[in-house]
N, C-alpha and C positions, 0 to 999 in steps of 0.2 A: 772265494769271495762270493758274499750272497744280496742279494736285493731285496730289502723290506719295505714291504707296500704296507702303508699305517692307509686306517681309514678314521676318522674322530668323529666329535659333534659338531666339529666348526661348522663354520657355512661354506669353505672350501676345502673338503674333509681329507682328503688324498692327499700326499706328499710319500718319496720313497730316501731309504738310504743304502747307499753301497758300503757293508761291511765286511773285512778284512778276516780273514779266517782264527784272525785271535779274539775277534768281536769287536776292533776298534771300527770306530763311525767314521769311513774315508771323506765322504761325500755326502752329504741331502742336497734337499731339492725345496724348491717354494712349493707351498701350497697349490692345489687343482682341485676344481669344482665337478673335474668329471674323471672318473678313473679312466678311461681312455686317454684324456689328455697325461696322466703321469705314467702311465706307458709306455707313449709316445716321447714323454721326456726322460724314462729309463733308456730309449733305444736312443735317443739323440746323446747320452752320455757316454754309451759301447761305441757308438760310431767317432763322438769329436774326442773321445779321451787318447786316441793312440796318437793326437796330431799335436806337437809342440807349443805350436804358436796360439792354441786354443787355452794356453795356460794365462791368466794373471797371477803374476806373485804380489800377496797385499802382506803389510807390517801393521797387527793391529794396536790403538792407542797404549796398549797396556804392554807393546812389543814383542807380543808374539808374532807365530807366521800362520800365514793361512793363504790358500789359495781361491779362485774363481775361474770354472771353467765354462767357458760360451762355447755356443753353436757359431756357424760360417755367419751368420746373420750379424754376430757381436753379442745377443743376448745372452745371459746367464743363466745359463742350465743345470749347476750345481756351484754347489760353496762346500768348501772343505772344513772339518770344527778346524781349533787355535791348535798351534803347533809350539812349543816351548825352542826351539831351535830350526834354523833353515832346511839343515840336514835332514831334519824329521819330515818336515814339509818336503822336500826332496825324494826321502824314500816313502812317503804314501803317495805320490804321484808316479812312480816308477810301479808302486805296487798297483794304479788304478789304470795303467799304462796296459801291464801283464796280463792283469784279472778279470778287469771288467766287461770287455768283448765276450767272454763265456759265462759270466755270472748268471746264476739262479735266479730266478724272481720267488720269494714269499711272501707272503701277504695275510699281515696282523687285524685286527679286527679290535674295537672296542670290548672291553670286557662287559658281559650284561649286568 
């Protein structure tokens, strides 16, 4: 599993995503105005992702699955993409479970 640090034009240009060794997209993140701050919210995902209770399971309108995982605080610290079944959503959490505590950090940059 690796960690991709995007940097954009936006005005808060940082956001990161934890992908899965087959390249699917487990996890992003909200956008951050300072790269430090998405750092800091990759380590807070290695740290709350191994803990149960830091899961929300969500059903979204079009009925897929997806998750949200927070920090001790309650906040959301990543969103998982749509999941076409529970199971699936199930085993990319197991897989963010395994992986993400040793993940890589890389980091993308705008193309010029």
């Amino acid at each position: 599993m690796d960690v991709i640090i995007k940097k954009s034009e936006a005005k808060e240009p940082y956001s990161f995503t934890f992908v899965n060794d087959d390249g699917l997209k487990i996890v992003k993140s909200e956008n951050y105005s300072a790269k430090r701050s998405a750092l800091n919210g990759i380590e807070s995902v290695k740290k709350n992702c191994t803990i149960d209770n830091r899961y929300e399971m969500k059903e979204s309108k079009n009925g897929k699955y997806y998750f949200n995982l927070k920090a001790s605080n309650g906040q959301i610290i990543a969103t998982s993409h749509l999941f076409e079944s529970e199971t699936e959503r199930n085993d990319a959490i197991e897989q963010l479970k395994q992986q993400a505590p040793e993940a890589m950090e890389n980091e993308l940059t705008p193309e010029a």
